[in-house]
C-alpha positions in Angstrom: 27.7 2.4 3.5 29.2 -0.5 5.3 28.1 -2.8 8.5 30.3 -1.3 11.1 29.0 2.3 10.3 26.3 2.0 13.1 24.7 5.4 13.1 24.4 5.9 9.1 22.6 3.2 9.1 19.9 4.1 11.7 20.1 7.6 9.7 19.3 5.9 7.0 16.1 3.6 8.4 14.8 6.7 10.0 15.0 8.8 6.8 13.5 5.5 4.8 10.8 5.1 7.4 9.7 9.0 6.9 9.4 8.5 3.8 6.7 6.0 4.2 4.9 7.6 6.5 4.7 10.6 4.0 3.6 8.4 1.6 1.0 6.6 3.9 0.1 9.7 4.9 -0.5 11.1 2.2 -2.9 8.2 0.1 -4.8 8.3 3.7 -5.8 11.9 3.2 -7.3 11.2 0.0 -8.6 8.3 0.9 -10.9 9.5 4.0 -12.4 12.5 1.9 -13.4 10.4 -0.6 -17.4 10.9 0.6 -16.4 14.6 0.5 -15.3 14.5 -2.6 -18.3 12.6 -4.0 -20.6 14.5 -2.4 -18.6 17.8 -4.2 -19.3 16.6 -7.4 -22.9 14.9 -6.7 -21.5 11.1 -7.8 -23.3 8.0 -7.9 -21.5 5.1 -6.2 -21.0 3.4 -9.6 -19.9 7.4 -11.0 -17.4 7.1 -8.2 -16.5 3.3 -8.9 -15.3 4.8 -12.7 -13.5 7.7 -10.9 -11.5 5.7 -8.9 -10.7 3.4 -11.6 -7.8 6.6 -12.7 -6.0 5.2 -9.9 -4.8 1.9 -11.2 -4.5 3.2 -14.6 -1.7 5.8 -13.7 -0.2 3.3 -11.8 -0.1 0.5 -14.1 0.9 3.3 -16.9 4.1 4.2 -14.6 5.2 0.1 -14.7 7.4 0.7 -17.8 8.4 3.8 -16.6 9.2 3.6 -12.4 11.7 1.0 -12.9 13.8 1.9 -15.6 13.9 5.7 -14.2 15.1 3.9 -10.5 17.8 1.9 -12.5 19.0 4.4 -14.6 18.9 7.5 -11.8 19.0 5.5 -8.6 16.3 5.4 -6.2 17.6 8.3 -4.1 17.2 10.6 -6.9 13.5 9.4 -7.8 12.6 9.1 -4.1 13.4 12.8 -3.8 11.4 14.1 -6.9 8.4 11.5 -6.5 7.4 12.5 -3.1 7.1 16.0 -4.1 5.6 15.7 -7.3 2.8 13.1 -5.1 2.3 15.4 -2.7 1.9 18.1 -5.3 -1.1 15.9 -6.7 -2.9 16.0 -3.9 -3.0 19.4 -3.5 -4.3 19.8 -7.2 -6.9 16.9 -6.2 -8.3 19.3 -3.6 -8.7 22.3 -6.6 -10.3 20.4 -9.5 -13.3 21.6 -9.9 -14.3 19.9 -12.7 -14.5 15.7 -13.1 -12.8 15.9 -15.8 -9.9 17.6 -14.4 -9.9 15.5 -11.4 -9.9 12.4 -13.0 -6.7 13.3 -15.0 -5.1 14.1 -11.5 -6.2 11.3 -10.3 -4.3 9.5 -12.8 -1.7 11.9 -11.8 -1.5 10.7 -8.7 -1.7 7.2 -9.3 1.6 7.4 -11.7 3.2 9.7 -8.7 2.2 7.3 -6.2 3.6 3.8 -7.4 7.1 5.9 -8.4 6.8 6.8 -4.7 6.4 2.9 -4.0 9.1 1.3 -6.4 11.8 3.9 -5.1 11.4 3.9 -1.4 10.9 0.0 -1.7 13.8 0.2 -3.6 15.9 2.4 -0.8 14.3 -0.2 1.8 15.5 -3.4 -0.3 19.3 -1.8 0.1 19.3 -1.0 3.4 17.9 -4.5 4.0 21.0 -6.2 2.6 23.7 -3.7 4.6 21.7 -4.5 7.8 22.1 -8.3 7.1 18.7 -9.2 8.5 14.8 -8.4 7.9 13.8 -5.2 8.5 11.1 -4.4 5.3 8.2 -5.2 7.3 9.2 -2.3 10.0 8.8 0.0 6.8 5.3 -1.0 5.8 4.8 -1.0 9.6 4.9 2.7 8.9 3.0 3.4 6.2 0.1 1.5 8.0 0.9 3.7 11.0 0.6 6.7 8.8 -2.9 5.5 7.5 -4.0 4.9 10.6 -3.7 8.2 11.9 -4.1 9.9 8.5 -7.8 8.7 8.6 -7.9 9.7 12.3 -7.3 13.2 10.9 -9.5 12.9 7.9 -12.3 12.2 10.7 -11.3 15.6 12.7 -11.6 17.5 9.4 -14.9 16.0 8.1 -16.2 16.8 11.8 -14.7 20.6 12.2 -16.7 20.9 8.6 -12.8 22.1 7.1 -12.7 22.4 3.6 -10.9 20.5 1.3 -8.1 22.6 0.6 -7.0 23.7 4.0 -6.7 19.8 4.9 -4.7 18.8 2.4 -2.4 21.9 2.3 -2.1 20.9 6.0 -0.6 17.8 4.8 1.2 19.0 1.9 3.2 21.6 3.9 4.4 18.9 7.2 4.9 16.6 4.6 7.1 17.9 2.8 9.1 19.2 5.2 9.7 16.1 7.1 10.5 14.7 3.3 13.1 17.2 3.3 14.7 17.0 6.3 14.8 13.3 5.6 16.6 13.4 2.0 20.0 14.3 2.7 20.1 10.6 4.8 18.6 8.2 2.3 20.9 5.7 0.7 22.9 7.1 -2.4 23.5 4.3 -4.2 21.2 1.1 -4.6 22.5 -1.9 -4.0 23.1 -3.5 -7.5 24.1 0.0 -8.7 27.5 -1.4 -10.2 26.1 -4.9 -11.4 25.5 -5.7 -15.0 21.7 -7.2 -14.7 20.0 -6.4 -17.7 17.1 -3.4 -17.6 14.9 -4.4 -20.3 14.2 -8.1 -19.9 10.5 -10.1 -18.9 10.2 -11.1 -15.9 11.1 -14.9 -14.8 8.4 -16.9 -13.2 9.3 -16.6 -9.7 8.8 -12.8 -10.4 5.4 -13.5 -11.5 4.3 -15.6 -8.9 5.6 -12.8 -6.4 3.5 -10.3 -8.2 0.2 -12.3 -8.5 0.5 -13.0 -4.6 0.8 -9.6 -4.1 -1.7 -8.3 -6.4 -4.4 -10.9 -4.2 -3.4 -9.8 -1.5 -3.3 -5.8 -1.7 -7.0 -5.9 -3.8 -7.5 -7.3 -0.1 -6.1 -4.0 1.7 -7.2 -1.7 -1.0 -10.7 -3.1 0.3 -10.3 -2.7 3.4 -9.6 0.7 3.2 -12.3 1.7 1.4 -15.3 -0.5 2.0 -14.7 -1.5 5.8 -16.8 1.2 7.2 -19.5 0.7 4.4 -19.9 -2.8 5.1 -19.9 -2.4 8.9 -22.9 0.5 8.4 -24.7 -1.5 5.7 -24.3 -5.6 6.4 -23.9 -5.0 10.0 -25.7 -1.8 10.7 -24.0 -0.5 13.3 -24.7 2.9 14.5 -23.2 5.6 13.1 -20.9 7.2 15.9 -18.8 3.4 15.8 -18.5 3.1 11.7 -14.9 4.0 12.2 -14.1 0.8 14.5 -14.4 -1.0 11.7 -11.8 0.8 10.1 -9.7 1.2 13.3 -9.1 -2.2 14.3 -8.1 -3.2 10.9 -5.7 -0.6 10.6 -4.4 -1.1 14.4 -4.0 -5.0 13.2 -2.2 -4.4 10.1 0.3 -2.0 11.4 0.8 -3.4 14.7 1.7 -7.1 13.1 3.6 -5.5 10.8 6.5 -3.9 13.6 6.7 -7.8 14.6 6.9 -9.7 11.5 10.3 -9.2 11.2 11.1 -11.3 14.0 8.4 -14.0 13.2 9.9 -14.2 9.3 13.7 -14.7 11.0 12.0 -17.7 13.0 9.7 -19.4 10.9 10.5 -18.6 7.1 9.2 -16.4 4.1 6.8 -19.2 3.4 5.6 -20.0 6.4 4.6 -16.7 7.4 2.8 -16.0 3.6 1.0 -19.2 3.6 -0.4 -18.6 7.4 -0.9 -15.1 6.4 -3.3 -16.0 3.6 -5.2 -18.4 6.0 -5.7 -15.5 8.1 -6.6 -13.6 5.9 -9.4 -15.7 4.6 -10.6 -17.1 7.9 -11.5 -13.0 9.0 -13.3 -12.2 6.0 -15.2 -15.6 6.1 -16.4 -15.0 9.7 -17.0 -11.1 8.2 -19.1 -12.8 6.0 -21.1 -15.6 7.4 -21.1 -13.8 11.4 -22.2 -10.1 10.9 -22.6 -9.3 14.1 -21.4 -6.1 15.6 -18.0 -7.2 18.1 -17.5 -10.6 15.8 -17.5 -8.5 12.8 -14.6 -6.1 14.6 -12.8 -9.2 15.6 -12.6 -10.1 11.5 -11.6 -7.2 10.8 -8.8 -7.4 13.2 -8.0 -11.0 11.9 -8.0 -9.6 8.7 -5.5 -6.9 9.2 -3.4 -9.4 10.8 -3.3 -11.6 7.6 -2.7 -9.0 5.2 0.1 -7.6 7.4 3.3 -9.2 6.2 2.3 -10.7 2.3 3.4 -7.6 0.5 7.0 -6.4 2.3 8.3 -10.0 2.5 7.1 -10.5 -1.4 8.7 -6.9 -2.0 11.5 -8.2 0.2 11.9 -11.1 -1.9 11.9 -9.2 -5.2 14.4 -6.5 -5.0 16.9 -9.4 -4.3 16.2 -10.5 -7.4 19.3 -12.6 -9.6 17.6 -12.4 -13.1 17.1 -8.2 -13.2 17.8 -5.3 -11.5 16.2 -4.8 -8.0 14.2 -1.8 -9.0 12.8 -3.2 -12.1 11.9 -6.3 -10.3 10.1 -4.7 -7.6 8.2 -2.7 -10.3 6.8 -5.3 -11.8 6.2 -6.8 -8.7 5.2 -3.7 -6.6 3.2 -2.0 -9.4 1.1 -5.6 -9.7 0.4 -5.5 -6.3 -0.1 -1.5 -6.2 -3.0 -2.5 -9.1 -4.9 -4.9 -7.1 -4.9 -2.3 -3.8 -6.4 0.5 -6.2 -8.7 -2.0 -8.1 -9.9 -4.1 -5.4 -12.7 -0.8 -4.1 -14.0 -0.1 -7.7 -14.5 -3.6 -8.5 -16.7 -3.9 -5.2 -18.4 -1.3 -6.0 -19.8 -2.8 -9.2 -19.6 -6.3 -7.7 -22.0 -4.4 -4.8 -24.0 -3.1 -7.9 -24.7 -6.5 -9.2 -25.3 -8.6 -6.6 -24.6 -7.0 -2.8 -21.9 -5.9 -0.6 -22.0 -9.2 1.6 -21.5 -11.4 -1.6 -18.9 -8.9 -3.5 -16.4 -9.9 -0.4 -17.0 -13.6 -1.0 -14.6 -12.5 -4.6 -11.7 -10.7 -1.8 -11.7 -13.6 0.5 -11.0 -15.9 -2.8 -8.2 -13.6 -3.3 -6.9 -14.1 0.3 -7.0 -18.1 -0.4 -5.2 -17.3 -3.0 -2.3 -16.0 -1.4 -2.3 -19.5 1.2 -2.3 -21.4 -2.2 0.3 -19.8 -4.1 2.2 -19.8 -1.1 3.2 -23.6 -1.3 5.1 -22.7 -4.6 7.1 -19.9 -3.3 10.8 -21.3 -2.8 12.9 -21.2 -0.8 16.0 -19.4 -2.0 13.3 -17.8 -4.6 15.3 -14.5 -5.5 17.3 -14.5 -2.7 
């Protein structure tokens, strides 16, 4: 697949763009019956803190695993089986009946879910490179897109009182279809397919300090999503019938910044835009924290998504060109650090909540955010690139 071969190429960024919003999609749906599912099995909050915790376990189980599978089958072939086999998981999340079961799906779906991650990050990385310009953050644009509206139809079903099962087979069945239809124009071979970077080899430190940005950062969305309309009920106590703004300007923020990020990276720099990120990033939580008032609160949270927007595909970006290892293995080390933070960030407030409160447990994410601003100084210029 060449430059001058116009319409493969948009073929190909469609197909790739499905794909995330399959896989936002998909995490969305669990995520927004997670108070169905907790009220299924009659769990505490520090009960669900523990379930959750299966999560990051599969995923961090699948980091020896994700890469090596993507370097040694390509990502098109592991894109194809790892959206199936995740959207398979969540249909099996939606028949456990016992906690036991559903924790070992849960790690299931973890695994499924950062495979899911590297490969299409992977597919994203290469098509990158043959469009000559950035175009990751259009990607992630999507999957926020699909969250968005995913928890917009988690709402409808929690309303309407529809079970569990017929939601997520709902899901499962357009999903997988669109997945389909989308396969046969993903990109066949990965971009360092032919080159003779090692498989098997630790990670340099520019590698690291991608992944530790990106695991602040994510343990920053993974909050987000599931503590935004707690905290907004509970610290700020709005009303019940506007929880979900909350929620919805966050997600509006993140995906919305995300479809223009492209263009402000192109003009400003990869570090530029992390370290001003970051400092977005920490200012909304900061006012979330010290200001809890109802419309300043929704104005953080809109900050917030803003800041968290663009850290995790230029950091992605950055990894898949990496010159030390192969692309896929580099972006699951990277991706699957990052991927751990998003799925550890809610459990860990949860018992942070526990301990102390649910005001003070965000005073740990917006250290995380500063994080990101600080680490950002060190990031080079021609780092992986």
């Amino acid at each position: 697949m060449t430059q001058p071969f116009k319409s493969p190429l948009i073929k190909a960024r469609w197909a790739i763009s499905t794909i995330f919003f399959c896989y936002g999609l998909t995490f969305a749906s669990w995520a927004s019956r997670i108070p169905s599912i907790q009220e299924k099995f009659s769990l505490s909050e520090a009960e669900l803190g523990t379930l959750l915790l299966m999560l990051p376990i599969g995923s961090f189980i699948s980091l020896p695993i994700a890469g090596v599978l993507v370097a040694k089958w390509n990502s098109f072939s592991v894109t194809r089986l790892s959206i199936v086999l995740y959207l398979i998981s969540l249909v099996a999340i939606s028949i456990s009946e016992s906690i036991y079961l559903l924790g070992l799906v849960l790690f299931l779906f973890g695994l499924m879910g950062n495979m899911v991650n590297i490969a299409i990050n992977t597919q994203a990385v290469s098509l990158e490179k043959e469009y000559k310009k950035n175009i990751m953050a259009s990607f992630h644009g999507m999957w926020s897109l699909a969250g968005f509206f995913g928890a917009i139809i988690g709402a409808f079903m929690i309303g309407n009182e529809i079970v569990l099962q017929y939601h997520y087979t709902i899901i499962f069945a357009t999903s997988i279809l669109a997945s389909i239809i989308s396969f046969k124009f993903l990109i066949k071979s990965d971009i360092d397919e032919e080159d003779d970077k090692p498989i098997f080899v630790i990670p340099d430190k520019s590698l690291l300090l991608l992944g530790v940005i990106a695991f602040c950062s994510m343990m920053c969305e993974g909050t987000m999503f599931d503590w935004s309309g707690v905290y907004y009920k509970k610290i700020v106590n709005a009303p019940k019938d506007i929880l979900g703004l909350a929620y919805t300007f966050f997600m509006v923020s993140m995906a919305g910044t995300r479809f223009v990020a492209d263009y402000f990276t192109t003009k400003f720099g990869v570090k530029k835009v992390v370290f001003f990120s970051g400092l977005l990033n920490f200012s909304g939580l900061l006012i979330l924290i010290l200001f809890p008032g109802r419309i300043i609160s929704l104005i953080a949270f809109f900050i917030i998504g803003a800041g968290v927007s663009s850290v995790i595909p230029l950091v992605f970006s950055l990894a898949g060109k990496s010159k030390t290892m192969s692309s896929s293995v580099a972006l699951a080390s990277v991706s699957t650090m990052g991927f751990f933070g998003f799925l550890l960030g809610p459990p860990l407030i949860g018992y942070l909540a526990a301990w102390l409160n649910l005001q003070a447990s965000f005073s740990f994410i917006a250290l995380m955010a500063l994080c990101v601003t600080i680490l950002a100084t060190r990031i080079k210029s021609n780092s992986n690139s």
